[in-house]
MMTF fields as JSON, N, C-alpha, C and O atoms, coordinates in Angstrom:
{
  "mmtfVersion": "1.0.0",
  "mmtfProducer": "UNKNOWN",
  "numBonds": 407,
  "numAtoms": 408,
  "numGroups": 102,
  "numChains": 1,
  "numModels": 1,
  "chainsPerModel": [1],
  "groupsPerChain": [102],
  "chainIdList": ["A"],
  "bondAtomList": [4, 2, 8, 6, 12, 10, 16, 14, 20, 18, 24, 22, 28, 26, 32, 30, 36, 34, 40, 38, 44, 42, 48, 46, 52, 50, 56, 54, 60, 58, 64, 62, 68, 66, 72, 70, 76, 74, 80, 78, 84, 82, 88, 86, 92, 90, 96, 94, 100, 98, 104, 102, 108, 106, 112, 110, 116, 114, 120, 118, 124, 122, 128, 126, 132, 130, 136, 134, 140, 138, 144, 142, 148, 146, 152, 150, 156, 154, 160, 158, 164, 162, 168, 166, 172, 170, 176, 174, 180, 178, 184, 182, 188, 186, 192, 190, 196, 194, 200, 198, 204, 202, 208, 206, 212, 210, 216, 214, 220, 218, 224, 222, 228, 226, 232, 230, 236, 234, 240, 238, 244, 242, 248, 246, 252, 250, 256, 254, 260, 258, 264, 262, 268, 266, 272, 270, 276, 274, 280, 278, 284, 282, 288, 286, 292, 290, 296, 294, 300, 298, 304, 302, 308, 306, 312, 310, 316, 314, 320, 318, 324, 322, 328, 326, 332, 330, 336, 334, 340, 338, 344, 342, 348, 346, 352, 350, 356, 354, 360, 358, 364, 362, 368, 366, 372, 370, 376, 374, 380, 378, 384, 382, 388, 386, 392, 390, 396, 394, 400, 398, 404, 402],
  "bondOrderList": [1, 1, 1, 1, 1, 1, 1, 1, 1, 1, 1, 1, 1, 1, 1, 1, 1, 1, 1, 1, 1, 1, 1, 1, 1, 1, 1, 1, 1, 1, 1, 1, 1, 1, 1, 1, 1, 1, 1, 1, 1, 1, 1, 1, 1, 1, 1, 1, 1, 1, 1, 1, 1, 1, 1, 1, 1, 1, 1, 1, 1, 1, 1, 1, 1, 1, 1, 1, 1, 1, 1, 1, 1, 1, 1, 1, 1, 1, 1, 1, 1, 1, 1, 1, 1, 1, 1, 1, 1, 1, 1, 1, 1, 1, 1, 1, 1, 1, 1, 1, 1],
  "groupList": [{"groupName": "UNK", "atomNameList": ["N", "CA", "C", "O"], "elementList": ["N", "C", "C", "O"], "formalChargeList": [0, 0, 0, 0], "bondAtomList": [1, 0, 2, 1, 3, 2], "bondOrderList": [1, 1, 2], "singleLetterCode": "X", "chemCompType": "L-PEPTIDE LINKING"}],
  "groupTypeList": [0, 0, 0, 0, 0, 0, 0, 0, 0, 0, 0, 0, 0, 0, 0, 0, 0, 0, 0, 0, 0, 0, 0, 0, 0, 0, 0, 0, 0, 0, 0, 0, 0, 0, 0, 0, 0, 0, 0, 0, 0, 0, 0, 0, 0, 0, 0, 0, 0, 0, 0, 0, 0, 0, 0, 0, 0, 0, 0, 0, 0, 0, 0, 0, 0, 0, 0, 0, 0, 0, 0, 0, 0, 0, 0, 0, 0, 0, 0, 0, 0, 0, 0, 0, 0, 0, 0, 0, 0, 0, 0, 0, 0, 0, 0, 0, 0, 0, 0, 0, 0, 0],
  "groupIdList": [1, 2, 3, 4, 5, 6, 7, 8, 9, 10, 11, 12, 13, 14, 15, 16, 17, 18, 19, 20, 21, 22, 23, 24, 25, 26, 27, 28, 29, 30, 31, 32, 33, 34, 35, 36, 37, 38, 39, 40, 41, 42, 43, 44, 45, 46, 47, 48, 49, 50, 51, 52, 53, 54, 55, 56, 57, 58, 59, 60, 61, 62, 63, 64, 65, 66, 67, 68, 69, 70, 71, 72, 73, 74, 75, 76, 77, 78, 79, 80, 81, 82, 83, 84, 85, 86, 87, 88, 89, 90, 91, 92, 93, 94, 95, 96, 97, 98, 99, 100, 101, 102],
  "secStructList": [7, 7, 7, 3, 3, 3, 3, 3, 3, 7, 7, 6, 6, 6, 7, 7, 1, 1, 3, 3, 3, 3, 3, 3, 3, 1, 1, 7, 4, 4, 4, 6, 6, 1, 1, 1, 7, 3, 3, 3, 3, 3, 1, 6, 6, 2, 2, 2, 2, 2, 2, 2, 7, 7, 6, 2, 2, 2, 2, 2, 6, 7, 7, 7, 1, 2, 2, 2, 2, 2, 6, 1, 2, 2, 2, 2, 2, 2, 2, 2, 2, 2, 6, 6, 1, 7, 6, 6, 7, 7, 7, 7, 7, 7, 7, 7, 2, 2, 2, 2, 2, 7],
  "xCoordList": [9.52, 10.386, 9.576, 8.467, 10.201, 9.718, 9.386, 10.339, 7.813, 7.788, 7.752, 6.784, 8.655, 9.191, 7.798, 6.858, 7.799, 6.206, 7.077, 8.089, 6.676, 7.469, 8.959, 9.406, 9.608, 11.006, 11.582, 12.514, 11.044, 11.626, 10.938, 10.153, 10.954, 9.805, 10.278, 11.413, 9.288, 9.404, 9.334, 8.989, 9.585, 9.725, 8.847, 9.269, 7.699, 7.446, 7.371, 6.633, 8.322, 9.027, 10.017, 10.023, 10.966, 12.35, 12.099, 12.731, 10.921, 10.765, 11.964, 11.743, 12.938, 13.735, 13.221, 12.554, 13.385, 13.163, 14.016, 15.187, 13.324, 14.204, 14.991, 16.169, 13.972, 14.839, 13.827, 12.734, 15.202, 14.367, 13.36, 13.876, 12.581, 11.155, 10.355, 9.936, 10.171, 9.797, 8.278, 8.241, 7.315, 6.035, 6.585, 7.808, 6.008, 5.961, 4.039, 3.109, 4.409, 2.61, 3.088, 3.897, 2.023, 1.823, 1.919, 2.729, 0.985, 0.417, 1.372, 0.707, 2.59, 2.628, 1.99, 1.553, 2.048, 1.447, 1.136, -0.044, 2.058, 1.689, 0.854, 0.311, 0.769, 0.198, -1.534, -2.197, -1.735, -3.578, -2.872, -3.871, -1.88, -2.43, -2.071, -1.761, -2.216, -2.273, -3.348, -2.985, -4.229, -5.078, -4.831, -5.144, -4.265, -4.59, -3.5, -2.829, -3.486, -2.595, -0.945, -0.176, -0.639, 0.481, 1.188, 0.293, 2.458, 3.303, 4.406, 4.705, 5.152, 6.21, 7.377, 7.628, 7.972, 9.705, 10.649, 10.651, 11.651, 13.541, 13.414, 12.594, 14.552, 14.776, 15.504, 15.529, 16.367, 17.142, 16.025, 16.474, 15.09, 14.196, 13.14, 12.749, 13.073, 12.131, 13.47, 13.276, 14.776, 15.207, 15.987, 16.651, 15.778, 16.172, 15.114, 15.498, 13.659, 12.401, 12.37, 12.067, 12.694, 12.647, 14.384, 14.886, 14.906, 16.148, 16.039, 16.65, 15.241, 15.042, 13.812, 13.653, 12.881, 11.797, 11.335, 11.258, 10.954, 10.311, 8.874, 8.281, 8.08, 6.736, 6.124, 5.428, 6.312, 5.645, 5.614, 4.588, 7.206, 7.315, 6.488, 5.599, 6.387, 5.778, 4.271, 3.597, 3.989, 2.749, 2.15, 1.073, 3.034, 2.363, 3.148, 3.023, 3.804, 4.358, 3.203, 2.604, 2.892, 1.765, 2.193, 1.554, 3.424, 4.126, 3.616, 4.213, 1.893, 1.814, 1.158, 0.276, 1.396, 1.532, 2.416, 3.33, 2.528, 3.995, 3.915, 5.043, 3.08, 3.072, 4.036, 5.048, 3.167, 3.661, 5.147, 5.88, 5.538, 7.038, 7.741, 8.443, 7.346, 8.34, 8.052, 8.911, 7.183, 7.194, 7.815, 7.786, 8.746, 9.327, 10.877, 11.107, 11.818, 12.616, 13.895, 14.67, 14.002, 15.005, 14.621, 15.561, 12.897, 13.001, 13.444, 13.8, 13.003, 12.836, 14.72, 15.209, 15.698, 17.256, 17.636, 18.843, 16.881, 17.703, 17.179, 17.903, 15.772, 14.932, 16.039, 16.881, 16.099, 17.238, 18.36, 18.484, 19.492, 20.858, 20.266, 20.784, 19.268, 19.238, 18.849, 19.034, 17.824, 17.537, 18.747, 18.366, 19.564, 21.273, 21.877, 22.916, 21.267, 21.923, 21.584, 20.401, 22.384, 21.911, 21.257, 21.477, 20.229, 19.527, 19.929, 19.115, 21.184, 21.858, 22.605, 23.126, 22.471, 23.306, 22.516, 21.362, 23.394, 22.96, 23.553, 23.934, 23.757, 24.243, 23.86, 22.792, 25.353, 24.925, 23.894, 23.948, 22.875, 22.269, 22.377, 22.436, 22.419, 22.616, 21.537, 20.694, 21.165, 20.062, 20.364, 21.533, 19.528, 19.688, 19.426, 18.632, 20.305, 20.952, 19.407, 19.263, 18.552, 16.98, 16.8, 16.457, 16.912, 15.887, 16.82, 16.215, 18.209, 18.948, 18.582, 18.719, 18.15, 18.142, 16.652, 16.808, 15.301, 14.596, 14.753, 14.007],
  "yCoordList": [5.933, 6.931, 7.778, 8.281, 7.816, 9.069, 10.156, 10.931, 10.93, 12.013, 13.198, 13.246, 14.056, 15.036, 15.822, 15.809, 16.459, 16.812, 18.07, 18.583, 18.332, 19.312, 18.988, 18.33, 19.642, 19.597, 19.354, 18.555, 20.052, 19.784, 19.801, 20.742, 18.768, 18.303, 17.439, 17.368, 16.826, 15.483, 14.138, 14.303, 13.056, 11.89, 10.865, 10.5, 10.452, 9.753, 8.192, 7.424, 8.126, 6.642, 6.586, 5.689, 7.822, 7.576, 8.558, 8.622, 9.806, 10.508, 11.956, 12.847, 11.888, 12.956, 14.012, 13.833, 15.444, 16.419, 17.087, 16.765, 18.254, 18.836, 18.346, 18.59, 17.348, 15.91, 16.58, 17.078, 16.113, 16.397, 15.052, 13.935, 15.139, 14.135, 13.598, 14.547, 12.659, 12.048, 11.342, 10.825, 11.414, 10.213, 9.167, 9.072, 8.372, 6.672, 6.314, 6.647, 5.279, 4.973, 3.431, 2.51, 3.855, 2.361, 1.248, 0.322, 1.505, -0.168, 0.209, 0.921, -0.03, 0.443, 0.406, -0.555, 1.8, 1.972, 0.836, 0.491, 0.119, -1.339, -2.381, -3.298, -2.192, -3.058, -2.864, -3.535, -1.732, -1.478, 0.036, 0.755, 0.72, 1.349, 3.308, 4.168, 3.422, 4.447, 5.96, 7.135, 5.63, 6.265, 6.226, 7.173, 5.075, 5.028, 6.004, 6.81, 5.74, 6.385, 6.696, 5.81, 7.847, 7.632, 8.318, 8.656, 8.536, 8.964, 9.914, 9.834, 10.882, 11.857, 10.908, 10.826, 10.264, 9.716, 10.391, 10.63, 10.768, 11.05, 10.178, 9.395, 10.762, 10.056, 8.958, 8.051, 8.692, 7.621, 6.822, 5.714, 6.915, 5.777, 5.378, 4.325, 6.162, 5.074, 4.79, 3.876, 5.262, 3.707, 2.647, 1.823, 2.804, 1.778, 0.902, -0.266, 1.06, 0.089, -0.616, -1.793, 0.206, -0.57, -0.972, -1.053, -1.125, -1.855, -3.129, -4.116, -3.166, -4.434, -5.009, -6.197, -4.418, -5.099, -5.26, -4.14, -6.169, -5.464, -5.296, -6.146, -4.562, -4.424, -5.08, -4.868, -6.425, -7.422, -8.017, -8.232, -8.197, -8.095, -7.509, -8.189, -6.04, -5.259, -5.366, -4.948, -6.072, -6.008, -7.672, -7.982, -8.365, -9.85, -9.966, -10.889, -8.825, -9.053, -8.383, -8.509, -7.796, -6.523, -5.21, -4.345, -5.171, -3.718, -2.38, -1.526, -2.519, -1.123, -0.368, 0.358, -0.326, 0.978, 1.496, 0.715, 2.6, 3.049, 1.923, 1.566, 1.485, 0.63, -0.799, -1.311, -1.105, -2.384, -2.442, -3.062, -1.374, -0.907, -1.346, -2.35, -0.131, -0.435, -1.55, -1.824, -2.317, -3.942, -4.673, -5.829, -4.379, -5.43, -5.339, -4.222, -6.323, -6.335, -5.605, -4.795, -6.048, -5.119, -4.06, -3.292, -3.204, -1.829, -0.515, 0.662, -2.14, -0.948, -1.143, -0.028, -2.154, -1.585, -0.776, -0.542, -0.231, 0.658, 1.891, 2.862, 1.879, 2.979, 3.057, 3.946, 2.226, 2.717, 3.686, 4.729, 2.985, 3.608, 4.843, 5.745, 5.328, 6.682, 7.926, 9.108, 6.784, 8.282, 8.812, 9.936, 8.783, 8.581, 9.589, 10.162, 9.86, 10.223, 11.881, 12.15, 12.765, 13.875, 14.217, 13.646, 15.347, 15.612, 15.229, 14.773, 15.346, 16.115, 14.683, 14.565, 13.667, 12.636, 11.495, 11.067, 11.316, 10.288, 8.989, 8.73, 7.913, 7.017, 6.241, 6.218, 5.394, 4.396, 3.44, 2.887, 2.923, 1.955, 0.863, 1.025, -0.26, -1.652, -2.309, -2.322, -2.986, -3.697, -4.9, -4.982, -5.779, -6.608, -7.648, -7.477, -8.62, -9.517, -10.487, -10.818, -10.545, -11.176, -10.317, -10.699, -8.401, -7.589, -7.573, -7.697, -7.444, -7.407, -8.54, -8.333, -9.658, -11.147, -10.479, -10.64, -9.728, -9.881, -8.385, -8.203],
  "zCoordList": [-12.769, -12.192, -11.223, -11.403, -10.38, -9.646, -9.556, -9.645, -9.318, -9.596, -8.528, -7.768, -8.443, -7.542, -7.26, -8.054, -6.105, -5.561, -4.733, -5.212, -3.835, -2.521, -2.171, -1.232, -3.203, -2.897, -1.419, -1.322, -0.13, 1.275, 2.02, 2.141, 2.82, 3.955, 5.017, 5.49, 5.304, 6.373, 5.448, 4.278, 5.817, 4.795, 5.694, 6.791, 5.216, 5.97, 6.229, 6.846, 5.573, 6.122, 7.338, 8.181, 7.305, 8.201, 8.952, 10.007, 8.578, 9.322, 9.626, 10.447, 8.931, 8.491, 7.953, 6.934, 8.494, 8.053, 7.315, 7.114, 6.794, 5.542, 4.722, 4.457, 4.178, 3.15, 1.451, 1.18, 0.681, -0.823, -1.051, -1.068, -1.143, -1.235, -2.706, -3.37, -3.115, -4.481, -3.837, -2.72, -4.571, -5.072, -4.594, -4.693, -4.108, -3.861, -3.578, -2.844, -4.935, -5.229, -3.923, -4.035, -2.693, -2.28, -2.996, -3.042, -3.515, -4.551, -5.915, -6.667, -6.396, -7.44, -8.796, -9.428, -9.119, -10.861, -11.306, -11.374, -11.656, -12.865, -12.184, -12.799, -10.811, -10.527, -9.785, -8.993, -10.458, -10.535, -9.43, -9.407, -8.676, -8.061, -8.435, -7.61, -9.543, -10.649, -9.735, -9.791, -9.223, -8.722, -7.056, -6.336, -6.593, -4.962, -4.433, -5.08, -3.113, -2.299, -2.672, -3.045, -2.53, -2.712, -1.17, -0.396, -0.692, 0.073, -0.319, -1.51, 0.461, 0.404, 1.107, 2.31, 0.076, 1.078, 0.402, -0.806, 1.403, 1.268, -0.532, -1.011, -1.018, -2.172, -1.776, -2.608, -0.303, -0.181, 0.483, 0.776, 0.739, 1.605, -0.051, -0.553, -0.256, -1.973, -2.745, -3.546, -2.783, -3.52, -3.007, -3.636, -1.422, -0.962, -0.862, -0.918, -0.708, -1.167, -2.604, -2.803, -3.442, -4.669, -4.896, -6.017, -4.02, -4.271, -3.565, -3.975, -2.451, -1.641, -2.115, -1.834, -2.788, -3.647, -4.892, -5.397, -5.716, -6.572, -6.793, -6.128, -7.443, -7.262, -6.77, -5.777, -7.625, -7.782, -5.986, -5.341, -5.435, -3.872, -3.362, -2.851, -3.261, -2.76, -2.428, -1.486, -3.533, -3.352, -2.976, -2.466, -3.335, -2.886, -0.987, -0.182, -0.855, 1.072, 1.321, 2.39, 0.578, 1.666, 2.022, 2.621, 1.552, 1.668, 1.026, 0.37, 1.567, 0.506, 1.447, 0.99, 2.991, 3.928, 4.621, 4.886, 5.064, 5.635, 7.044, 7.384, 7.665, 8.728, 8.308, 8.788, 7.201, 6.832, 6.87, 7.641, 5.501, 5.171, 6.479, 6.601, 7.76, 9.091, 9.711, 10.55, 9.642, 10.135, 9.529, 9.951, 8.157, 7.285, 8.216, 8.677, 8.477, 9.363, 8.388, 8.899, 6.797, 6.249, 6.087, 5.882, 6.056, 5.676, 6.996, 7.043, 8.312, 9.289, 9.44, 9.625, 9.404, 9.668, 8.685, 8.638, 7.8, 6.892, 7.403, 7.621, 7.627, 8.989, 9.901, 9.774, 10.779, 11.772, 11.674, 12.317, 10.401, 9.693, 9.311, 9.969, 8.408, 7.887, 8.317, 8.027, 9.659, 10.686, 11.168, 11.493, 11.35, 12.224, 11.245, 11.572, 9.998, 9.169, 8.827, 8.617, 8.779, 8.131, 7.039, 5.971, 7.183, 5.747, 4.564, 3.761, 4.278, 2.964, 2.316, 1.207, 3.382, 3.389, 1.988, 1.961, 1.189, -0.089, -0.243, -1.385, 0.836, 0.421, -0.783, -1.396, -1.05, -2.151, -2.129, -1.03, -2.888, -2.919, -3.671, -4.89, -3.209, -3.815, -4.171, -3.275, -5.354, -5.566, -4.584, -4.207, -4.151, -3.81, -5.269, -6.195, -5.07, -5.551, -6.787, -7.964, -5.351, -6.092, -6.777, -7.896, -6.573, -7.641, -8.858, -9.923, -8.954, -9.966, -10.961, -12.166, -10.53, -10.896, -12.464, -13.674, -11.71, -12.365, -13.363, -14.325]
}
């Protein structure tokens, strides 16, 4: 789960300001990165990452920099849609179909 840090900021995945903001471990926790880097994203941009991935994804694509993230072609169209979007704005999120599977 996510752990809440600076309630309002910049997000730096989508780059939205004055967004409520959660922890996102690059490398995730279970998978050795407990200590490394972590990031400030929108709560709708970290669970739309772990709705289109799962760790295990995450970490065998290489998805564990904000660079990478926006080079992935589904993280950056959901980048696109949410910048568009107001602060306050919470759309629904869908697992994708593979993460539901595991």
């Amino acid at each position: 789960m996510a752990k809440q840090i600076a309630n309002v900021g910049r997000c730096a995945l989508c780059g939205r300001d004055e967004v409520e903001r959660t922890e996102h471990h690059l490398t995730p926790k279970e998978m050795g990165g407990t200590f490394m880097e972590t990031v400030l994203l929108c709560r709708t941009c970290h669970r739309q990452i772990h709705a289109l991935y799962t760790n295990e994804d995450l970490v065998r694509l290489g998805l564990t920099t904000i660079e990478a993230l926006l080079a992935d072609e589904r993280v950056a169209a959901y980048v696109k849609y949410i910048r568009k979007q107001p602060p306050g704005v919470l759309p629904k999120v869908r697992k994708s179909a593979r993460v539901r599977e595991r």
